[in-house]
C-alpha positions as CSV (number, residue, x, y, z in Angstrom):
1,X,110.3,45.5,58.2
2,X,107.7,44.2,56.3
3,X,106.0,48.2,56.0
4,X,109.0,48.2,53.4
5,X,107.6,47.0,49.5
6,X,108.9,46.6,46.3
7,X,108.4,50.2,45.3
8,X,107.5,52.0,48.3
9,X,106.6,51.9,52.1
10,X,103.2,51.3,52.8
11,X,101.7,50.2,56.4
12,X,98.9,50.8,59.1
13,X,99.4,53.3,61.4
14,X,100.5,53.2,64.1
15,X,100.4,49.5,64.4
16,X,103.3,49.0,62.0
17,X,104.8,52.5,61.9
18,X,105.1,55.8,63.6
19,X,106.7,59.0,63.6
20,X,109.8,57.3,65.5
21,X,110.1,55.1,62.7
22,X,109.5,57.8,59.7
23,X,112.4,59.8,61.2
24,X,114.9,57.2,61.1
25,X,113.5,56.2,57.2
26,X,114.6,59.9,56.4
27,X,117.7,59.7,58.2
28,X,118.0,56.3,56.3
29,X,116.8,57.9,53.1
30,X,119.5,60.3,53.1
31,X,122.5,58.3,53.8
32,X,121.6,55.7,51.5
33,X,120.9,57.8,48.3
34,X,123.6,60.7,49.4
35,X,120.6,63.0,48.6
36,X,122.2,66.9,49.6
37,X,118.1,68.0,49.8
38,X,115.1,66.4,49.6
39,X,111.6,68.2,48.8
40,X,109.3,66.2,51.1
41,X,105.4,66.3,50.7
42,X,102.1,65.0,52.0
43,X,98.5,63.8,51.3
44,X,95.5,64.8,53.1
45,X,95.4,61.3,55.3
46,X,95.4,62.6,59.5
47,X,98.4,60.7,60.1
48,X,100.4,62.5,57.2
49,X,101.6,65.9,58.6
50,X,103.7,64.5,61.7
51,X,104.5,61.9,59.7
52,X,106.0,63.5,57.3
53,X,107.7,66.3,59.5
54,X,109.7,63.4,61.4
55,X,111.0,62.2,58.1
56,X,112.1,65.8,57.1
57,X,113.7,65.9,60.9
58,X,115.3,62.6,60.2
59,X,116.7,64.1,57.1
60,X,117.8,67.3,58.3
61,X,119.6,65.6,61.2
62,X,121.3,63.3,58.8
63,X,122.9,66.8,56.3
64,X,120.2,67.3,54.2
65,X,118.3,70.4,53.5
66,X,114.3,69.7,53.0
67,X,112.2,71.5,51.7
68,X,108.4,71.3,52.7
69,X,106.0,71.9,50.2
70,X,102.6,70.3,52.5
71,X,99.6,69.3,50.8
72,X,100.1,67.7,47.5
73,X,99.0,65.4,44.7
74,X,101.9,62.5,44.2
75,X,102.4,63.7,40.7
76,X,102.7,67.4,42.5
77,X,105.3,65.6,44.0
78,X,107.4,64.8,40.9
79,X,107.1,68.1,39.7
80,X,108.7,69.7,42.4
81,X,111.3,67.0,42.8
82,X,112.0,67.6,38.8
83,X,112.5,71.2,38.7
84,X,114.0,71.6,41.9
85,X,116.0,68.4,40.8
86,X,115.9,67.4,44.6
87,X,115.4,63.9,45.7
88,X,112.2,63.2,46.9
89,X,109.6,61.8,49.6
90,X,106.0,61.7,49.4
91,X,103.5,60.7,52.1
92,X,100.7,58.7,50.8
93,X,99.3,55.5,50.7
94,X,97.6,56.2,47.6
95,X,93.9,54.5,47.1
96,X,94.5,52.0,50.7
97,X,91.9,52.5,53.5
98,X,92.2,55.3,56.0
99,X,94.4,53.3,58.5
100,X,96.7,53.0,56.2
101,X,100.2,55.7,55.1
102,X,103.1,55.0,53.1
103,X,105.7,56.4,51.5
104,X,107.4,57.1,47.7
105,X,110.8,57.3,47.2
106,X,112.6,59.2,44.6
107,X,116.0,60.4,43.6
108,X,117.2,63.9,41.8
109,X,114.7,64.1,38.7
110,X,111.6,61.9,40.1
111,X,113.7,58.7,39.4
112,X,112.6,55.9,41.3
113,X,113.5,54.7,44.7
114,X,112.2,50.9,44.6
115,X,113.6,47.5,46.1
116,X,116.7,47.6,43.6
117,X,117.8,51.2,43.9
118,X,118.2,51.8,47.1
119,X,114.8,50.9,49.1
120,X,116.3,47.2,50.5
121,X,119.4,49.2,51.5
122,X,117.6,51.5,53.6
123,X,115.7,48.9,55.0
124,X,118.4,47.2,55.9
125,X,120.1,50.4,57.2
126,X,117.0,51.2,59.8
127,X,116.7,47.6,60.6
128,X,120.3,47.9,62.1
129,X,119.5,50.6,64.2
130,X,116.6,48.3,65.5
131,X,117.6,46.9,69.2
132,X,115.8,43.7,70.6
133,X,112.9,45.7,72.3
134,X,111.9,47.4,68.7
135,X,113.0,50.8,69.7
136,X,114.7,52.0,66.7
137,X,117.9,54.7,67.4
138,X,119.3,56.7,64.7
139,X,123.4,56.8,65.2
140,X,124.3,60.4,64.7
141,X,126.7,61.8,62.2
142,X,129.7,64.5,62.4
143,X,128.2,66.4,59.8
144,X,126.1,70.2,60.5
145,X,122.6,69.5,60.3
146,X,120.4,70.5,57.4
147,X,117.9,73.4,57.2
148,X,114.1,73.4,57.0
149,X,112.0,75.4,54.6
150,X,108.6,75.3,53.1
151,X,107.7,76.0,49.7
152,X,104.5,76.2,47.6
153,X,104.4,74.7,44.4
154,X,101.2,74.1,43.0
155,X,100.8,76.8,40.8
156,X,104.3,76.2,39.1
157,X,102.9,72.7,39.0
158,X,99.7,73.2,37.3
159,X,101.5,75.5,35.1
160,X,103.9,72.9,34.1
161,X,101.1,70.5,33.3
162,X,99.4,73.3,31.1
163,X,102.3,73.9,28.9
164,X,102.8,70.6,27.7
165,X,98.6,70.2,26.1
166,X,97.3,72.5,23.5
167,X,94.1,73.5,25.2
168,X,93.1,76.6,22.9
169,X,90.6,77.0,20.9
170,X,88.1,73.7,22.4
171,X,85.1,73.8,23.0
172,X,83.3,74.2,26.5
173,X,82.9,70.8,28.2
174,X,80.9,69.7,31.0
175,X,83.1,67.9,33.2
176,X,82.4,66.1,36.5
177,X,84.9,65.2,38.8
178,X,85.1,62.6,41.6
179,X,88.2,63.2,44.0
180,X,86.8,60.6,46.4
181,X,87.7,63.1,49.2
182,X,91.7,63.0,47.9
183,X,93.9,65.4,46.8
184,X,92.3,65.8,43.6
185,X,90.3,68.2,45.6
186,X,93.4,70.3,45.7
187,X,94.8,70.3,42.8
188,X,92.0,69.8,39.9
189,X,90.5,73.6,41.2
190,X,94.1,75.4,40.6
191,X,94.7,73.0,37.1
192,X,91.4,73.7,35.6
193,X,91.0,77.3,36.1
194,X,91.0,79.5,33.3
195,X,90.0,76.4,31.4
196,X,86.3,76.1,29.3
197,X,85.4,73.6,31.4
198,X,82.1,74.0,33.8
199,X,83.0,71.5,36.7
200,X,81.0,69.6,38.7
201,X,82.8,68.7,41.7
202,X,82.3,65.4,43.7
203,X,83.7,64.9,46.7
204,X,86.1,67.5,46.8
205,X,86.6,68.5,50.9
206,X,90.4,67.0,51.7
207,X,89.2,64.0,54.1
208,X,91.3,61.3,54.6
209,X,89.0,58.6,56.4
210,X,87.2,59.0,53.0
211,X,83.3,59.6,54.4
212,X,81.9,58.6,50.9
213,X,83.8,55.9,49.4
214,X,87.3,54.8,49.1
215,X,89.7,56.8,46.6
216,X,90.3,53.7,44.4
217,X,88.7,53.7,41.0
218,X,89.9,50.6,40.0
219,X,87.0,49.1,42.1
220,X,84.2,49.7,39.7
221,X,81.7,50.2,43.1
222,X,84.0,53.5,43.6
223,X,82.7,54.9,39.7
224,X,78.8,54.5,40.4
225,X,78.7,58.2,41.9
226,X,80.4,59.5,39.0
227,X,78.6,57.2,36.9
228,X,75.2,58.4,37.6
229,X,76.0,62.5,38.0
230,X,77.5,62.5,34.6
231,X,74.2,61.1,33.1
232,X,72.0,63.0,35.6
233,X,73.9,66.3,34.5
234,X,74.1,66.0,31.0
235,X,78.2,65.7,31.3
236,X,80.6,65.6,28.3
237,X,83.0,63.3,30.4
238,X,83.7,62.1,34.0
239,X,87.1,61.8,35.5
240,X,88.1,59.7,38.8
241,X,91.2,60.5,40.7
242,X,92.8,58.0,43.4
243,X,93.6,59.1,46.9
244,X,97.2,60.8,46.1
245,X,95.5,61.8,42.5
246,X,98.6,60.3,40.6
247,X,95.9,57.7,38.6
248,X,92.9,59.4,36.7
249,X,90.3,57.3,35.4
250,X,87.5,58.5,32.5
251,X,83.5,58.2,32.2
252,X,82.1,58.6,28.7
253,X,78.9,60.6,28.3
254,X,76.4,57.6,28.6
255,X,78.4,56.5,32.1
256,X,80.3,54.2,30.7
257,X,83.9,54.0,31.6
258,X,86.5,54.1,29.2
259,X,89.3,51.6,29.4
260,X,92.4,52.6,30.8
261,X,93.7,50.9,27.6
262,X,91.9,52.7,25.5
263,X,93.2,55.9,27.0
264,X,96.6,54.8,26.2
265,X,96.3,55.0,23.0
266,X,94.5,58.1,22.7
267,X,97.0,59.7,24.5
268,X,100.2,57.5,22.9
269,X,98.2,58.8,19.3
270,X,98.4,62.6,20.1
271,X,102.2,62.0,21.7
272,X,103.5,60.1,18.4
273,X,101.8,62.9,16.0
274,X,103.3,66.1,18.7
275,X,106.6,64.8,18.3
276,X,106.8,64.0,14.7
277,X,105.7,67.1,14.2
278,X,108.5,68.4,15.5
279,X,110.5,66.6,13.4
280,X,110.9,62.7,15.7
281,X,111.3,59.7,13.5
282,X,109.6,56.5,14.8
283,X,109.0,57.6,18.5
284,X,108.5,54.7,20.8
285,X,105.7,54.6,23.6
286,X,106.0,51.6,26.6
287,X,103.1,49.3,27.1
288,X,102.9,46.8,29.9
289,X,102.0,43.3,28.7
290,X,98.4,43.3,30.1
291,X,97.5,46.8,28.6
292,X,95.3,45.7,25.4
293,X,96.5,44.9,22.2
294,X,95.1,47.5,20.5
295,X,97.9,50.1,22.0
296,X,100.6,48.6,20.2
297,X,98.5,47.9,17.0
298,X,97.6,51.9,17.0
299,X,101.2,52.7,18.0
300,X,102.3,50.9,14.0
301,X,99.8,52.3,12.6
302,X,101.3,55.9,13.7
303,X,104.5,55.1,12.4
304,X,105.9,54.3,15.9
305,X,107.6,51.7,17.6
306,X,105.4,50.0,20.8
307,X,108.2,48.7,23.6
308,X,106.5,45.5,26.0
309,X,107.1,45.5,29.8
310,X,106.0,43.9,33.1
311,X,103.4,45.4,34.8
312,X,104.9,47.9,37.6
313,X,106.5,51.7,37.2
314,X,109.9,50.9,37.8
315,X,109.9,48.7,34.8
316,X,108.1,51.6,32.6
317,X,110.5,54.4,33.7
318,X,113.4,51.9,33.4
319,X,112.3,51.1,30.1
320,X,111.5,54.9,29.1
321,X,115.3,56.0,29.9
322,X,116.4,53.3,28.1
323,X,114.5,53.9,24.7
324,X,113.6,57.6,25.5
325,X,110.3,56.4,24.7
326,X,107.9,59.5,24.7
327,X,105.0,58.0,26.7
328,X,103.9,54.9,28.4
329,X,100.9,53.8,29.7
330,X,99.3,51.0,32.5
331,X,95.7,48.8,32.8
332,X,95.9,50.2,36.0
333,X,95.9,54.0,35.1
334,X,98.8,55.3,35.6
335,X,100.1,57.1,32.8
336,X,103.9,58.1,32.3
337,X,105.1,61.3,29.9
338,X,109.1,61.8,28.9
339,X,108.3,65.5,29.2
340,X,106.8,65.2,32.9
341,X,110.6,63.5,33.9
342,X,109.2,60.3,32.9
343,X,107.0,60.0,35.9
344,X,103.2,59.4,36.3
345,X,100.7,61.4,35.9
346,X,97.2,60.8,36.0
347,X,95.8,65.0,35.6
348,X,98.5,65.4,32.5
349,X,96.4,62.3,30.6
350,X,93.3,64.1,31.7
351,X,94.1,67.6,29.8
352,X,94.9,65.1,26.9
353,X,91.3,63.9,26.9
354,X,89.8,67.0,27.5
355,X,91.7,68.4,24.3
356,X,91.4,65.5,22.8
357,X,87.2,65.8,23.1
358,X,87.3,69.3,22.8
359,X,88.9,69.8,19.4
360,X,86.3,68.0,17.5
361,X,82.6,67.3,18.3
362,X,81.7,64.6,18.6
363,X,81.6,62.3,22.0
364,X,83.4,60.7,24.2
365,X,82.0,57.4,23.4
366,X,82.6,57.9,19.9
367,X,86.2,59.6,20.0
368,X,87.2,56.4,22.1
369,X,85.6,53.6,20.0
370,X,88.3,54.0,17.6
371,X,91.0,52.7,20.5
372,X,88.5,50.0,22.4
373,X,88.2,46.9,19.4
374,X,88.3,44.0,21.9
375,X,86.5,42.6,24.7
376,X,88.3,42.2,27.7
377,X,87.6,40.6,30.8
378,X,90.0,43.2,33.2
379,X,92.1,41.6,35.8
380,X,89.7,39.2,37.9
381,X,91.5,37.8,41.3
382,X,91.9,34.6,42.7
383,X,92.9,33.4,46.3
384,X,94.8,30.3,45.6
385,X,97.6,28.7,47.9
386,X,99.6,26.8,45.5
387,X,100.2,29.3,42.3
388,X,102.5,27.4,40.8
389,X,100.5,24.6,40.8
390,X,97.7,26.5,39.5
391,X,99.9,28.2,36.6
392,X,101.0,24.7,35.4
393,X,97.4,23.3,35.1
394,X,96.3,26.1,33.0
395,X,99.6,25.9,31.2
396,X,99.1,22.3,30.2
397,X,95.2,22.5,29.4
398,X,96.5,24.7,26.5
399,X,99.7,23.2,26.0
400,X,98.1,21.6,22.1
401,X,96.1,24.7,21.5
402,X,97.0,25.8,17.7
403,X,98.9,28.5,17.0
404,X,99.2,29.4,20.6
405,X,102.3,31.0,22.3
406,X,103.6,31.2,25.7
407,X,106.0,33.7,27.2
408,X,107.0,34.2,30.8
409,X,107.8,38.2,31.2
410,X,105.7,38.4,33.6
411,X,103.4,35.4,34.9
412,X,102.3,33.2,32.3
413,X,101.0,34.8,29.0
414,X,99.4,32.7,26.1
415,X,98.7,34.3,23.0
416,X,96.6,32.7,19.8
417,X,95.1,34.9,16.6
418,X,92.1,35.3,18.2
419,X,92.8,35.9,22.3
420,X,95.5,36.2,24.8
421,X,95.7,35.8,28.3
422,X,98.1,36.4,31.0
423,X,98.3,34.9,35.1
424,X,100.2,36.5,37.4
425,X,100.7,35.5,41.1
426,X,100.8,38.6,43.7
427,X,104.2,39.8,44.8
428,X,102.3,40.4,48.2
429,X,99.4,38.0,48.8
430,X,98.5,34.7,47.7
431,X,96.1,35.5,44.5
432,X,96.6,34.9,40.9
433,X,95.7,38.0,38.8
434,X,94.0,36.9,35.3
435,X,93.7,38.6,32.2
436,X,92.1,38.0,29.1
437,X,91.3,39.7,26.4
438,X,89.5,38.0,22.5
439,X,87.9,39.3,19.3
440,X,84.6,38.9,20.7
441,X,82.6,38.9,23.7
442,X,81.9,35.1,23.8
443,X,85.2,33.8,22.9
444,X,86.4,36.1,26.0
445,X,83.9,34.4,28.6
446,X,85.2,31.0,27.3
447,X,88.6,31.4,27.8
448,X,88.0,33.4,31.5
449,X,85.9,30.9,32.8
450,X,87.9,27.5,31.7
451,X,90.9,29.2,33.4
452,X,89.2,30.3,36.5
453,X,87.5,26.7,36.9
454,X,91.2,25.1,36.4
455,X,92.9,27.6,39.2
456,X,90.0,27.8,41.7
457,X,90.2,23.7,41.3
């Protein structure tokens, strides 16, 4: 089944999936991970309800009792599957286009469900029930089936969220707020209020054939809307959510968007000094290798220890559990907390900003400066059919460079006193991701375009 990723199942419907399939992925689900429940929740997409209900049918047949908890953010998710401590299914397929659903796996505790805990096995599990015509048939069990309930858990959700951020005492913000027709429409209403924040919503009506533009801020066409009403209003901030509002992104006062690195270490700052306050000796916060290197130079200046991974969440959270590392943060947004289970959450590192902002007076722009000290060139892609070829040219080119080193963690990093710059091939199409960030603006553009001229050769 090629619908089943490295982290999650993701597909076009019904083309590659349908409810037939989802219910014999939750009876799957549940034999595989021996979950007792699972809390089971959806986006706002028109293909997620029934969906979703087949999966929780597939996993009530199979023992199982689920618990329905409907529209939700992905994070929302986590939360429930954390204090309910059930195992977990959410229906999204996060910032794809409309056609698109998918689904994330997780265990007791929001802990991952990926290609080496248990997502090949079910796979391999439903793939066995396929017969030669495609039909897929679930063998039953001898056990009693499982009951269905539904529950509503956003308030105990946003509640969570709001206990772990010192909110009192800032002062008022203008904020406006581009859900891009996702289920930050459904949860930033219930989160904020009460807060001093005047919002400005954008986009807010649950739609999942996204009317305006597509839920994926990493696309920097999605961020003009939000661009130009924070300017036009007179904003503080602006904040992006993607379609299952798990990933936040942030506009400064002038438009501008603040790197996703820089809000790692904004957010890793206020984490290290919480927790040594409380008495924590040399926290450690998780960075993945193409985050900037100003995170881990802020993290030893804090006293802290700064942990490098691959890009990807199930090498974060891995690495969190491992190091009990009290945050962790990604280029592409997402934003992990050891208090929030050690999952992602975008709206969490959005109440750290707006605290963050509203503790002191001055802007955005110039509360961020402090955490932005390099030009970067963010990830720029490249179709190429022969990667490895590719990789090695660039590799030899700077194969004499001075003081240069080379890893492989994860694609093919270089790193000299002045720049770095890592290539990555796609686990799913044929591109080569680049990265590169230098002390200055030119010395940037030198190094991007000499390596996209040697791998688009």
């Amino acid at each position: 089944m090629q619908l089943v990723k490295a982290y999650d199942v993701r597909g076009v419907v019904p083309d590659q999936w349908d409810e037939g399939l989802s219910f014999a992925l939750g009876a799957a689900f549940v034999r595989v991970v021996g979950a007792s429940a699972v809390v089971v929740g959806h986006d706002m997409r028109p293909s997620s309800p029934s969906l979703s209900r087949a999966f929780a049918l597939g996993a009530v047949g199979s023992g199982a009792d689920v618990v329905e908890i409907g529209l939700c953010s992905t994070d929302q998710l986590y939360y429930a599957s954390g204090s309910l401590d059930l195992a977990g299914a959410m229906f999204t397929a996060s910032h794809n286009p409309a056609r698109y659903n998918g689904i994330k796996l997780c265990r007791a505790g929001a802990s991952p469900v990926g290609q080496d805990t248990g997502l090949t096995e079910i796979r391999e599990l439903v793939e066995s029930w396929t017969g030669p015509d495609g039909v897929v048939t679930v063998p039953p069990l001898e056990v009693a089936a499982g009951s269905l309930s539904v529950k509503d858990t956003l308030g105990g959700y946003a509640g969570h969220l709001l206990g772990l951020v010192d909110l009192a005492g800032m002062r008022r913000l203008k904020v406006v707020v581009d859900a891009g027709n996702g289920m930050g429409g459904h949860t930033v209403p219930t989160v904020f209020a009460g807060l001093p924040v005047d919002l400005v919503p954008l986009y807010f009506e649950l739609d999942g054939t996204f009317p305006n533009h597509e839920a994926n801020p990493l696309d920097p066409a999605n961020l003009v809307d939000l661009q130009a009403k924070v300017v036009e209003c007179g904003a503080d901030l602006g904040l992006a959510f993607d379609g299952d509002a798990d990933r936040c992104f942030v506009i400064d006062e002038r438009g501008e968007a603040v790197s996703p690195s820089a809000i790692t270490a904004l957010v890793a700052a206020r984490e290290i000094a919480r927790v040594q306050a409380a008495g924590e000796s040399n926290p450690t916060v998780i960075h993945n290798l193409i985050t900037s290197h100003t995170v881990p130079e802020v993290v030893r200046e804090l006293g802290a220890t700064p942990v490098r991974t691959r890009v990807g969440h199930s090498f974060i959270k891995q690495e969190m559990a491992v190091t009990g590392a009290v945050f962790g943060g990604e280029h592409s947004a997402h934003y992990y907390f050891r208090d929030f289970w050690r999952a992602d959450t975008g709206m969490l590192a959005a109440l750290h900003v707006l605290a963050a902002l509203g503790h002191q007076e001055r802007p955005l722009s110039a509360l961020t400066a402090a955490y932005d000290r390099y030009s970067a060139s963010g990830e720029i892609n490249s179709t190429v059919t022969d990667q490895e070829a590719a990789t090695a040219r660039v590799a030899a080119h700077y194969a004499g460079c001075p003081d240069a080193g080379t890893d492989t963690l994860d694609g093919l990093t270089i790193t000299t006193p002045t720049w770095w710059l890592n290539l990555r091939a796609s686990n799913t199409e044929p591109l080569l991701r680049l990265n590169v960030e230098a002390d200055t603006p030119a010395i940037m553009a030198t190094i991007r375009d000499t390596v996209l001229t040697l791998i688009r050769t």
